[in-house]
N, C-alpha and C positions, 0 to 999 in steps of 0.2 A: 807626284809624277808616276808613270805606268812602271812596275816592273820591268826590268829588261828580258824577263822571263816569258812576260806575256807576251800573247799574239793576238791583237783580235780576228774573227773570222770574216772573211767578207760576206758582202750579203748576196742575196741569188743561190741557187741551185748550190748547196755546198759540195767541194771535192769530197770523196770518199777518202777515209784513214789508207795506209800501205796495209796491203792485203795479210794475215797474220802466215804464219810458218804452218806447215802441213803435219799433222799428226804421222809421225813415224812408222813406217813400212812394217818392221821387223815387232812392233807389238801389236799384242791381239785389241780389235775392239769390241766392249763391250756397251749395247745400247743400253738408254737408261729411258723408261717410261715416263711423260710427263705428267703432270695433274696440277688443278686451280693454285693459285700463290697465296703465299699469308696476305691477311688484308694489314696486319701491323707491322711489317715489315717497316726497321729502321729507317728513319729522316725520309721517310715519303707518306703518300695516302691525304686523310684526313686528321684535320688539328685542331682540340679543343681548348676554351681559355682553361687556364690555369687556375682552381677552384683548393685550397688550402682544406684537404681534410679527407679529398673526393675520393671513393674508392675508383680509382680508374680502369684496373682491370676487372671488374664485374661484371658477370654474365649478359647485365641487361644492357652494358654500355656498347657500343659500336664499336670492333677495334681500331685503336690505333697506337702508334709510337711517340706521337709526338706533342706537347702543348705548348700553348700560347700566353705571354706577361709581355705587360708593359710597365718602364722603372718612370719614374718622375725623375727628372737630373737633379733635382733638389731630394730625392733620398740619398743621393750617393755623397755629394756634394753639403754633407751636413754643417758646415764651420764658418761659421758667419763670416769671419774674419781671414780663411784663409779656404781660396778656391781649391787650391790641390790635398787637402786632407780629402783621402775619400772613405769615406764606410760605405763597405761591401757585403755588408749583413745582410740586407734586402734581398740583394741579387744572389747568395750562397742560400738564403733560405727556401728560397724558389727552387734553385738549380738541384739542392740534395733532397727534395722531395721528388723534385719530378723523374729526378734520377732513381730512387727509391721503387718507384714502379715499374722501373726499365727501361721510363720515355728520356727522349732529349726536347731540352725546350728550343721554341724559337722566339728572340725576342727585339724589343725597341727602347730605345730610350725619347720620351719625347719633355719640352718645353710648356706645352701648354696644350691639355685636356677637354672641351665643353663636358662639362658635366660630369669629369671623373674625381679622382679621390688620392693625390688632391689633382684638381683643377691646373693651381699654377705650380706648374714646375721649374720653377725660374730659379734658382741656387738665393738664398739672402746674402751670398758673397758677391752678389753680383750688381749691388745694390752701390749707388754712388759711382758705377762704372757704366752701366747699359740704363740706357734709355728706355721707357716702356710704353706703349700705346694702348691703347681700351680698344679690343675687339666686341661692338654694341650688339653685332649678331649673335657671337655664339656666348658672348658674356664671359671670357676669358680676358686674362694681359700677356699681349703681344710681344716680346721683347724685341728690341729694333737687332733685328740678325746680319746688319754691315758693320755691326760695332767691331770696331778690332779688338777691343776689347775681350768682347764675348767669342769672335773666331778665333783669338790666341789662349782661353781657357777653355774650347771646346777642344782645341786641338789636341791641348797633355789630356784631359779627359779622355782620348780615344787612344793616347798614347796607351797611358794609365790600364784602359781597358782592355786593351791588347797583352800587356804585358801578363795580364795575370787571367784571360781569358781564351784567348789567341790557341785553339788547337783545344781546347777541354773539352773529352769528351761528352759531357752534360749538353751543351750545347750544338743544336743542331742548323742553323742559321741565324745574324745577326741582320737586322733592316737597319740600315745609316738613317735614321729617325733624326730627331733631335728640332729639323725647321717646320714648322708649320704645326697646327692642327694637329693632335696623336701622333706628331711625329710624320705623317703622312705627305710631307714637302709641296703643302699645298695651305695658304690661308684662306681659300673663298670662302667670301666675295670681297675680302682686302684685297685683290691683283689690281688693280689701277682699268679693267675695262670697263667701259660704259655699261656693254652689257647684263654686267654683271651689281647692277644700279650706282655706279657711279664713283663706287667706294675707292680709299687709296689702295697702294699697292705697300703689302706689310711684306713680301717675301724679299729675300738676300739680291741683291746682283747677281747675276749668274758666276764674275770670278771671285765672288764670298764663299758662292755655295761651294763650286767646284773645288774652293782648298778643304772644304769640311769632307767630301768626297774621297780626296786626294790623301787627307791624314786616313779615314778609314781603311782604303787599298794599300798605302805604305806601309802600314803596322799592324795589319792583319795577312798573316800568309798563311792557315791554313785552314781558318771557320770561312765559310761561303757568310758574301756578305750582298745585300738585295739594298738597290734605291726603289722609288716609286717609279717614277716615270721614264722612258729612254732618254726624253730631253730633257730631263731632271740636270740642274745649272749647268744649260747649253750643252748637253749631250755628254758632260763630264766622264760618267761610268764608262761612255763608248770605247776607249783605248785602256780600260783598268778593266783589273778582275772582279767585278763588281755586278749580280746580275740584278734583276727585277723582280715587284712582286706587284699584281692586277687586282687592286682590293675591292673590284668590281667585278669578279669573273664571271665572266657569261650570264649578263643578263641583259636583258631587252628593253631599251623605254624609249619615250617619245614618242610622237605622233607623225609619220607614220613611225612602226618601229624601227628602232634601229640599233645594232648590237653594239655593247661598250667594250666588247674584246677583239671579235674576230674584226678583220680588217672589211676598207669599202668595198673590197672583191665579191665580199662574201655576205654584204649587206650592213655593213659595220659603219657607223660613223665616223666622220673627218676625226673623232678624238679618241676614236677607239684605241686600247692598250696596242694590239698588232699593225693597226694601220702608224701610230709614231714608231712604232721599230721600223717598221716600212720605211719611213721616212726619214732615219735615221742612218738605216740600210744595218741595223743590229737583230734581224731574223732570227739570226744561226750565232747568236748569244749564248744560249741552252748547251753549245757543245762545249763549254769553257766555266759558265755559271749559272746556278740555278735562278728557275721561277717560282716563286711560292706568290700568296697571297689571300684571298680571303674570297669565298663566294658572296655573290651581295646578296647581305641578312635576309631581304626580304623574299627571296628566293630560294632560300636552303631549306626550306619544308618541300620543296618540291622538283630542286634542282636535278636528279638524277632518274626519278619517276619514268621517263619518256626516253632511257640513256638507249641507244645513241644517239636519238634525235633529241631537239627541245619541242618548247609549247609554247608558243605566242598566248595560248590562254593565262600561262604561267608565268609569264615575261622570261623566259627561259630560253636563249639562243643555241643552236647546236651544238649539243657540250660535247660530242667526240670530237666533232672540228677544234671546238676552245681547247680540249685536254692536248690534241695532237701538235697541233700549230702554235700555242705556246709553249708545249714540249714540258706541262705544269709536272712540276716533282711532289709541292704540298698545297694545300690549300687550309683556311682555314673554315672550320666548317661547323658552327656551334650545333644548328638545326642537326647535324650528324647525333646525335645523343638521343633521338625522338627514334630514331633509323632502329627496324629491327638488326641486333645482330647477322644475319643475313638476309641481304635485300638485293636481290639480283641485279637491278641500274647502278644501284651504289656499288655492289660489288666488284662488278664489271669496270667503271669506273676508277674504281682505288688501285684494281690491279693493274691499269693502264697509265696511271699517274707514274711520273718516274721511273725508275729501273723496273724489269721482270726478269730476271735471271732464270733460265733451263738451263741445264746440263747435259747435252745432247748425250754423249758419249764420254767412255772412262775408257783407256789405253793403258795397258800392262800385262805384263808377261804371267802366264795363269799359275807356274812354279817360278821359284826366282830363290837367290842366294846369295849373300853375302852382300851383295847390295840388291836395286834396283831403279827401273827409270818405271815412272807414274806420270799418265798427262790424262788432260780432261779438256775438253771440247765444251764452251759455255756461249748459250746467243740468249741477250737480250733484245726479249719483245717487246719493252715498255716503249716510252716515248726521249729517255733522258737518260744518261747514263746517273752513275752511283758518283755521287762526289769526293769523294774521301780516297785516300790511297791504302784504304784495307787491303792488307795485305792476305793468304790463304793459308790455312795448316792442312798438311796430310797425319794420317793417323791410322794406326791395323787396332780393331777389337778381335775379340773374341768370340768363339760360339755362345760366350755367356753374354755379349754385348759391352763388354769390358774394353774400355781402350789401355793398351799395353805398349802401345808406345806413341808417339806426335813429333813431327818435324814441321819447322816452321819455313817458308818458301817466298823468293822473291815475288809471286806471283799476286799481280795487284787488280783488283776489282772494277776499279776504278776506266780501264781500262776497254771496257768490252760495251762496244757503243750499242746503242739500237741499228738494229740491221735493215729500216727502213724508216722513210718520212713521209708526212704528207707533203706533196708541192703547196707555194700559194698559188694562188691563180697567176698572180700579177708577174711570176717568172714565165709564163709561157709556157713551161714546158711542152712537148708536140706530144700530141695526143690525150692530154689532159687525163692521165692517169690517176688513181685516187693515193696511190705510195711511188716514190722511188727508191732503190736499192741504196743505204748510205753505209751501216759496218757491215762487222762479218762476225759469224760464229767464234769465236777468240780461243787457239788453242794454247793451252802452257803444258809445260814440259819441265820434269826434274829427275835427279838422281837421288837417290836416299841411301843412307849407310842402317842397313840392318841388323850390324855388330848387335850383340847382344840383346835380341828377339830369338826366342826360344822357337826350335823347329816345330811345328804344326797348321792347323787351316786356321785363315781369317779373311776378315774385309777391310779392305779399304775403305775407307772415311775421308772425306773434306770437309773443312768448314771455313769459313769468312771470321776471319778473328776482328770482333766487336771491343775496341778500346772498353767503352761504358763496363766493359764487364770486369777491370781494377778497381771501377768504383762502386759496383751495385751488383751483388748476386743473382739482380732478377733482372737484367738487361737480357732486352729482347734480342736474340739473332736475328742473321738473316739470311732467309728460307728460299733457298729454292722452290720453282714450280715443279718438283718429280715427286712421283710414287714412292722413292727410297730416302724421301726427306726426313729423319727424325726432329721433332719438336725441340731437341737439343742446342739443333745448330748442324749436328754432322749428319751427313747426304752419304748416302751408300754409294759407291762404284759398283763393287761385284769381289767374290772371292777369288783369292789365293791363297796358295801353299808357299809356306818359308821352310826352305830346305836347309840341315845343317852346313854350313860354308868351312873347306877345309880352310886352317891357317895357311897364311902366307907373309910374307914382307912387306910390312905398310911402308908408303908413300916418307920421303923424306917433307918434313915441314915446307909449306907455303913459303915465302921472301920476298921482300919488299915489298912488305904491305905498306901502304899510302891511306891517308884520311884526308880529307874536307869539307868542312861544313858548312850548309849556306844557314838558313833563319830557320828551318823544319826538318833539315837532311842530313846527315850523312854518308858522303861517296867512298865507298872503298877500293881498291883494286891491290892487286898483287901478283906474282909472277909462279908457274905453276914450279911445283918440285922438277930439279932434277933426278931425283933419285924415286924409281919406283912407275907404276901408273895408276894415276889418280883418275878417278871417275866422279869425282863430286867433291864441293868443299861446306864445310860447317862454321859457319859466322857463330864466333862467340863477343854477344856485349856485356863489359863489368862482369866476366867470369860466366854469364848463361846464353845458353845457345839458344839463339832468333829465328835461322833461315838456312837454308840448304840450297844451294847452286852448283850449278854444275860449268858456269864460267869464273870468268879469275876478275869480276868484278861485282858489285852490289851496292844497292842506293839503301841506308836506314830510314825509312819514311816514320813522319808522326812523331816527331822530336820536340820538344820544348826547346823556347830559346833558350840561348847564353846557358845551357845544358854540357858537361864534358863529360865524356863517354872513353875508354878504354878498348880497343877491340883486339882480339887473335882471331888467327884461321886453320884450322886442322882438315889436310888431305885423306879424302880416301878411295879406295881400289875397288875394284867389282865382288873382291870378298869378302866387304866390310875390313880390311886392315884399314887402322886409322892412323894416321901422322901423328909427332909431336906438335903441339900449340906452336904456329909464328910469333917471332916479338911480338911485345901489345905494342899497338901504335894508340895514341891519344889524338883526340880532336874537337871540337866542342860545334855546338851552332853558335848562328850569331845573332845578336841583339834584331837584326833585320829592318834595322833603322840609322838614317845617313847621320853622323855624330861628328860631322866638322860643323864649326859655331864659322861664324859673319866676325868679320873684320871690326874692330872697334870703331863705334860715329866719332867723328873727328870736327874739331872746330868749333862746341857748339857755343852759341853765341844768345846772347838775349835781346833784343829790343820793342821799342815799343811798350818802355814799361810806364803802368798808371797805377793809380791809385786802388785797381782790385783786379789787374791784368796785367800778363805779360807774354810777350811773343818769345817764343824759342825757333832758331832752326841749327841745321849742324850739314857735315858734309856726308853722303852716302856713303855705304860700308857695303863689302863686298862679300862673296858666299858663291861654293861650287854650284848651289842648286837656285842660289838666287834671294834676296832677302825679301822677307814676307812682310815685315815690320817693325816699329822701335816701340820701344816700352818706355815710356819716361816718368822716374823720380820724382820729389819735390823733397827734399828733405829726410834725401832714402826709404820714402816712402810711395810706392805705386801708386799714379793718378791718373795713366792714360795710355794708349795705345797708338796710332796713325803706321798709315802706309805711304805718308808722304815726308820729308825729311824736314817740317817742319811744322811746330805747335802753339795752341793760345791757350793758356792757363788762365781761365777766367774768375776761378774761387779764391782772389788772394783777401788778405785784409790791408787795410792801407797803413802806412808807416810801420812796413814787417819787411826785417832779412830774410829773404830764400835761396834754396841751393839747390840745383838741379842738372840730375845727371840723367845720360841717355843709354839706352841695350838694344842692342839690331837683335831679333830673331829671323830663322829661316821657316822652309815650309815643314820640317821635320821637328822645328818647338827647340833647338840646339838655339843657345842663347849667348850674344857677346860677351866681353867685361865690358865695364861701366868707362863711359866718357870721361873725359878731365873735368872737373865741378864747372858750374858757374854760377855765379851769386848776382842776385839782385836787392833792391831796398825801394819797396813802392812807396808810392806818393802819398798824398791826402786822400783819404777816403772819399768816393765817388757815389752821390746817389744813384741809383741802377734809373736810366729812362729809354720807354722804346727808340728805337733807330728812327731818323725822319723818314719821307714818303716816297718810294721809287719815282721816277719822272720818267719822259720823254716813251710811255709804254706803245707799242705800235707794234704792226703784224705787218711782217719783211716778207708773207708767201703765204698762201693758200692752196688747199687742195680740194679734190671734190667731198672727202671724209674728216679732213681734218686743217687746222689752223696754227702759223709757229706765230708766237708771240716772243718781244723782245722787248727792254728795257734797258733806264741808267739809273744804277745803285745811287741811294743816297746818299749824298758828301757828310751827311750828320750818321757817323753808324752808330756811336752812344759805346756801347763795348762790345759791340762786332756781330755783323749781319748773319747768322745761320743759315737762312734762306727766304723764300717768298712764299705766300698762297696766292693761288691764283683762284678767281671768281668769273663763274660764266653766268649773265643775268643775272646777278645777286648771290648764286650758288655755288662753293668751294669747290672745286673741280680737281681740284692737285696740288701737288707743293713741288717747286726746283729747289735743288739746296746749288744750284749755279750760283755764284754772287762777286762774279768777276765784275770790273768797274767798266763802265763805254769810255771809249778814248775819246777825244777832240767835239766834243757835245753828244756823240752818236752810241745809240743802243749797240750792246755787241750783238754777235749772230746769236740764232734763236737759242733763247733761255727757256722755254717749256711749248711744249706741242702739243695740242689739243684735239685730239680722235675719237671716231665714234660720230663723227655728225653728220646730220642729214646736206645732199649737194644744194647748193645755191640757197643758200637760208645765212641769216643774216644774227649774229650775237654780238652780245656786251660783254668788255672784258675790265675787271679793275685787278690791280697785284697789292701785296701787304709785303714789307719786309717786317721777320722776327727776330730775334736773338735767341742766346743761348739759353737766356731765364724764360724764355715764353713770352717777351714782352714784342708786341706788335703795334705797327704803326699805324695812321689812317691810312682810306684805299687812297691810291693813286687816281688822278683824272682817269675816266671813263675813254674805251675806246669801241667801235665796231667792229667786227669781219666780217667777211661773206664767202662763205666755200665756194668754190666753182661750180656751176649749172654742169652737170653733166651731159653732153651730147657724142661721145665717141661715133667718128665713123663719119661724123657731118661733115658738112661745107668740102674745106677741098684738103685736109688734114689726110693722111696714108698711114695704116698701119703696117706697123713691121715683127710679125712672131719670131718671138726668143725662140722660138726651136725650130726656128728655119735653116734649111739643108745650106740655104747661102749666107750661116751666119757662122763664124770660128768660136770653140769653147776650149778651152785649154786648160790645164792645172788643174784637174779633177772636175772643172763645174761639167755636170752632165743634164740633160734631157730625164724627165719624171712627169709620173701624172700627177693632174689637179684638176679633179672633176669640175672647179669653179670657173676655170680658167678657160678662154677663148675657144682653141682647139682641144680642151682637155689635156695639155702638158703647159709646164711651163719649164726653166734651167734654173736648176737649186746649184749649192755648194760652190758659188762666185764668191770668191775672198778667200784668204789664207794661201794665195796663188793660182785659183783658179778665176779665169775670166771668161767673160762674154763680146763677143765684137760685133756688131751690127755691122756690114758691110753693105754697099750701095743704097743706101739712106742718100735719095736723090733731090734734089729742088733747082726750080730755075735758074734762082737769083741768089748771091749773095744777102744776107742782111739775119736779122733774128728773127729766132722763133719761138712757139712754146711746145716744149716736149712735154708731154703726157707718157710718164710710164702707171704700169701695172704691175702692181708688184705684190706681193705673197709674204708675208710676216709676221707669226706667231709669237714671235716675243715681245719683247716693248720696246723695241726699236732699234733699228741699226741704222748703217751710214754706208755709201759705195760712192767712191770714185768714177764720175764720168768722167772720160776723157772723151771731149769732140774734137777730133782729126790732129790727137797728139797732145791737146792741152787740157790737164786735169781741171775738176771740180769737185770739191768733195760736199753732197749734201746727204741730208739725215731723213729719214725717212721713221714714221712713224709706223706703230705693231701693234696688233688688235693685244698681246699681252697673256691671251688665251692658249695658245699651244695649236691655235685651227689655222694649221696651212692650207685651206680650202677658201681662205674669205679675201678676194682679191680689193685692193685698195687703189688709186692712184696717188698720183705727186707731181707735180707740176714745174719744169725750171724754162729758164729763158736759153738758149744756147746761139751761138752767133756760127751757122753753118754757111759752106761755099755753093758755089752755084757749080752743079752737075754733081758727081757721088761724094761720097762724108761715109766718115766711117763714126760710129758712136762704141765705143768700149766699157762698162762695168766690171767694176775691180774694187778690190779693200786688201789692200798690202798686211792691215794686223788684226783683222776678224772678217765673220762671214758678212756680208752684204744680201737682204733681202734675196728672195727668189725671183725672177723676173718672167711676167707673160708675155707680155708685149708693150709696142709702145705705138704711139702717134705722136707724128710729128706735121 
């Protein structure tokens, strides 16, 4: 579940941040000259893979801060026998080299590889628990990813990996990898479309993926963490802090071309990376999480060549529209390595990627004593702000260049947004400008105690305090674009004189200082002295000074969790007198993970027991956040996982006592105590034989695209039906794991829906039930179907648009385009409380009809409630599977309307319902 911390941003035009505080009257300013940015400026630019040996900072290499690894989860995951042993060697031997050079990496854990090293990354603990399928395209094994099994070991895994990764500065982004292909949350051409020849669909349900999602955002609070796609399982990242990465950036294919980033405004394809945020309405993502990703290979010898524009000869789409509009922070970019050291498209390019920080101006008094106030004016011109809560240090050198003293400062980096955007088209904006105004120059403001700085001339210095640099002396800073930049890190303001400061009476101690800690923070506050006037206070943690403020509160950013910290606060005056230290107050962070366990399963009871089977169920167990699933025993031994309150132990041997206990987990991986036992004692051993033959197979409905087929399960199930294949023409087409019984001789409602087909064309369907061993039955009697002839528009049928002025949408469903669609719009985001109502939907007479809607469905299928004139239906509508909300469909039902207006409403009380264009009736 989302942080209560986050907020997403909405989409459209985003508001602007509150305006920052105005550099102070009473000090001087001083301008500060700007000039070009480092191109290796930390966690942004260009990313290379990660080469064991490689000298990275070499004159002839291209700069940059950052590389690229992928883990096999079976390196971490090395203990046959038990999944939560983890070795972390791999992934430390990666991270203290790459850190070694000064970069941070950015990385993935993935499952299965074509053609890497290894290939399968499938954990051998996982073996006897997950099921696996042969992927024959890329010659990889697929692990089936709805196993609860494998979602309740992926989940401590990310626990696991949070706990001991979660905020290290080595790392500079993690991608939620782990489903699909490289990790990349995609297995084409296993998704289940026709289009895509046919093949089954190997990826997760969308509410499988979204908990794997869900463990990543919960237990990660302070490394930015990237999905693939916006509607990566059903838009999960949308409400977490969770951003994106486009491993296709900016290129062009297809005939004609069409771009795979920028959105359809801007010539982009229905599947373009910006047009699904479009669709999503997560544009303005980038102000909350970053976008990294990868240019596509085959373009990175020539990607930036043509920067700002691209080259259709190059397959290269407008890479300053791509950089700005996705708001990219990194990218990966192997081709970068061929790149001379300075290449003016590339260049231009890198420094536009993520943050640009200038330092407009520096504010301070040109003599000063005994204290003083220091502020500095900073606009970022990139595209992205900085992710991190770097905080700043001030610092005075000397005419030798000598720093002689550093104060550390609330002032956080993090903070100072880009001070302009590009619109997309698709918000309108009037005037069609190419930027609008979004931050602002960001000014900070401090007080510093001078006590003990020798009277003479110096400079003022700042720098961005770089974590990386506790664990690597050659961590690269980060560089402002000015003239007075040193390569250090510290950026020149301008000089002063520190004048000696007569003594005076310091400040009585600080008092009731207060702590609390969330999962990466610590809050402070305190009340100022009575005694004395205090002009600034000094944060001390575990005895050493952090930060200097000048209010009576402070946040410690960049904490480790379940960390405890000691802090005081010493006052002081305008002429450096200093206070005694405040009591230390103590406070710690927190684990940042929800740690109440599920109610213990109650009841559990066994039946149905045979000779090498037995059924288990128990009563549901309870949990603040909701229970995710039960783990069930055999003999205090793990053998299984479900999300439903009931199980079938199919591996027994026959004439054997068993004992079987049950454990609820939540979505946080907090796990019950164990049920009360219950023992069994199987039969006579059972030869294993397939299930008999499904019957009475028939097709309850047609559409113009597609076909629902229905069935009655076999009364001979042998030891228990798994599912069906279904066969179109002789040809496997799909499998249901439906295997509900038909009541009273009759097929239940549709058990597999068949999409992708040509209108008015006429197929053979046979079904196969299998069991758990693989053992399969004959086909079923032969049936036909025939999708409807399409003719919209004919005889005396009326259409009625979804996005008509005379029709009610309520509960968020809104009006959107869809180039495919009748008038070009059609009404998305029906369900979850939002509806659609068809009003004045007229006919002469009483009696039935058949409704044709049109409907918009990218995923593999949902279901909306019609209701005609107050009385529900609830039907299922099939989804191209693909993510292309551009490819309208129909669906076909019978409704029994009155004679003169009818109203037709679409609704889905517990998920989204199709998009809808229109309908005929």
């Amino acid at each position: 579940m989302a942080s209560p911390a986050f907020s997403p941003v909405p989409a459209g035009v985003p508001a602007r941040p509150e305006p920052p505080a105005v550099p102070d009257p009473a000090l001087t300013a001083h301008a500060l000259a700007s000039a070009p940015g480092a191109l290796d400026n930390p966690d942004k630019g260009l990313v290379t893979y990660f080469a064991a040996g490689s000298d990275e900072n070499s004159s002839s290499v291209y700069p940059h801060s950052m590389q690229w690894s992928y883990f096999a989860l079976s390196q971490v995951m090395t203990d046959a026998n038990n999944c939560q042993a983890y070795d972390w060697s791999a992934v430390d031997s990666v991270l203290n080299e790459v850190a070694s050079y000064g970069n941070t990496a950015a990385i993935r854990f993935y499952l299965e590889y074509p053609g890497g090293s290894p290939a399968d990354g499938i954990p051998a603990c996982f073996s006897g628990h997950v099921s696996t399928r042969a992927d024959s395209y890329w010659n990889t094994t697929s692990p089936d990813y709805d196993s609860p099994f494998l979602i309740n070991e992926i989940g401590d895994f990310v626990a696991a990996l949070a706990a001991r990764y979660d905020g290290d500065p080595r790392i500079g982004f993690i991608q939620a990898g782990l489903v699909g292909l490289w990790g990349e949350n995609h297995t084409w051409p296993y998704n289940g479309d026709p289009a895509s020849g046919g093949y089954p669909n190997y990826m997760p349900t969308n509410a499988d993926f979204a908990k794997i999602v869900d463990d990543f955002a919960k237990d990660f609070h302070r490394t930015q963490l990237e999905v693939r796609y916006p509607y990566t399982a059903g838009g999960a990242a949308s409400g977490l802090s969770v951003g994106y990465h486009d491993d296709s950036f900016c290129a062009l294919e297809g005939s004609p071309l069409q771009g795979v980033t920028l959105p359809e405004s801007l010539g982009g394809a229905s599947y373009a990376q910006l047009q699904l945020a479009l669709n999503q309405g997560v544009e303005n993502k980038w102000i909350t999480d970053a976008m990294g990703g990868e240019v596509y290979p085959p373009i990175q010898s020539s990607a930036f060549a043509d920067y700002p524009n691209g080259s259709t000869a190059n397959d290269v789409d407008n890479m300053q529209a791509c950089i700005n509009l996705t708001h990219a922070t990194w990218m990966l970019d192997q081709g970068s390595q061929s790149t001379s050291s300075s290449d003016s498209g590339t260049d231009a390019a890198v420094e536009k990627m993520g943050y640009n920080f200038t330092a407009n101006n520096a504010y301070f008094k040109p003599a000063v004593s005994g204290s003083a106030e220091v502020g500095v004016q900073i606009t970022n011109n990139g595209v992205a702000p900085f992710y991190y809560p770097w905080t700043m240090s001030l610092g005075l050198e000397n005419s030798s260049g000598q720093l002689v003293r550093t104060w550390g400062s609330p002032w956080n980096i993090s903070t100072v947004m880009p001070v302009s955007v590009q619109p997309f088209p698709d918000w309108k904006v009037s005037g069609d400008p190419s930027s609008i105004p979004y931050g602002y120059p960001q000014y900070f403001q401090t007080e510093v105690n001078l006590s003990g700085v020798p009277a003479g001339g110096y400079t003022w210095v700042l720098k961005v305090d770089n974590p990386l640099s506790a664990d690597s002396s050659a961590a690269k800073p980060l560089l402002f674009s000015n003239a007075t930049q040193n390569a250090d890190g510290w950026l020149g303001l301008g000089s002063v004189t520190v004048d000696a400061a007569a003594a005076g009476t310091a400040p009585s101690a600080p008092t009731g200082v207060t702590a609390s800690g969330t999962a990466s923070t610590i809050d402070l506050s305190w009340s100022a002295p009575t005694g004395g006037t205090p002009v600034g206070y000094e944060i001390l943690r575990d005895g050493t000074a952090i930060a200097t403020t000048s209010s009576t509160s402070y946040t410690d950013p960049w904490l480790p969790t379940n960390s405890a910290h000691s802090y005081t606060v010493e006052a002081f005056d305008a002429s450096g007198d200093t206070s005694a230290a405040s009591t230390a107050v103590s406070a710690s962070t927190t684990s940042g993970v929800e740690a109440t366990a599920p109610s213990t399963p109650g009841n559990v009871t066994a039946s149905n027991v045979t000779g090498d089977s037995a059924s288990l169920s128990w009563t549901q167990s309870s949990d603040d956040t909701g229970v995710a699933g039960y783990d069930i025993y055999r003999d205090g031994r793990f053998i299984g996982s479900t999300t439903s309150t009931a199980y079938t132990d199919i591996e027994l041997t026959g004439d054997t006592s068993y004992q079987y206990t049950v454990k609820a987990f939540d979505p946080a991986g907090n796990v019950s105590a164990s049920s009360s036992p219950v023992s069994i004692t199987t039969g006579a051993s059972e030869s294993a034989s397939p299930p008999g033959v499904p019957t009475g197979l028939t097709s309850p409905s047609q559409a113009g695209s597609a076909i629902d087929l229905s069935w009655i399960a076999p009364t001979d199930t042998g030891i228990g039906v798994a599912g069906y294949d279904i066969y179109r023409d002789g040809t496997l087409v799909g499998t249901s794991t439906a295997t509900e019984q038909g009541t009273g001789g009759s097929p239940t409602p549709t058990l597999y829906t068949d999409t992708g087909l040509a209108s008015g064309t006429t197929y053979t369907y046979t079904a196969k039930a299998f069991d758990a061993a693989g053992d399969t039955s004959s086909a079923s009697t032969s049936i036909t179907a025939t999708t409807v002839a399409l003719s919209a528009g004919s005889g005396s049928a009326t259409a009625y648009e979804a996005d008509s002025s005379a029709n009610s949408l309520a509960g968020g469903a809104v009006v959107q385009s869809c180039s495919a669609c009748l008038d070009g719009k059609d009404v998305g985001y029906i369900g979850e409380g939002g509806t659609l109502t068809f009003t004045g939907v007229t006919e002469p007479s009483a009696g039935s009809y058949t409704l044709t809607v049109y409907y918009v469905d990218g995923d593999s299928g949902r279901s909306a409630v019609i209701s005609v004139n107050g009385t529900p239906t609830t039907v299922s509508f099939a989804g191209t599977g693909d993510s292309n909300w551009d490819s309208v469909q129909e669906r076909t039902v019978t409704v029994s309307l009155n004679a003169g207006s009818n109203t037709i409403e679409f609704s889905n009380p517990g998920a989204y319902a199709p998009d809808i264009d229109h309908i005929l009736v």
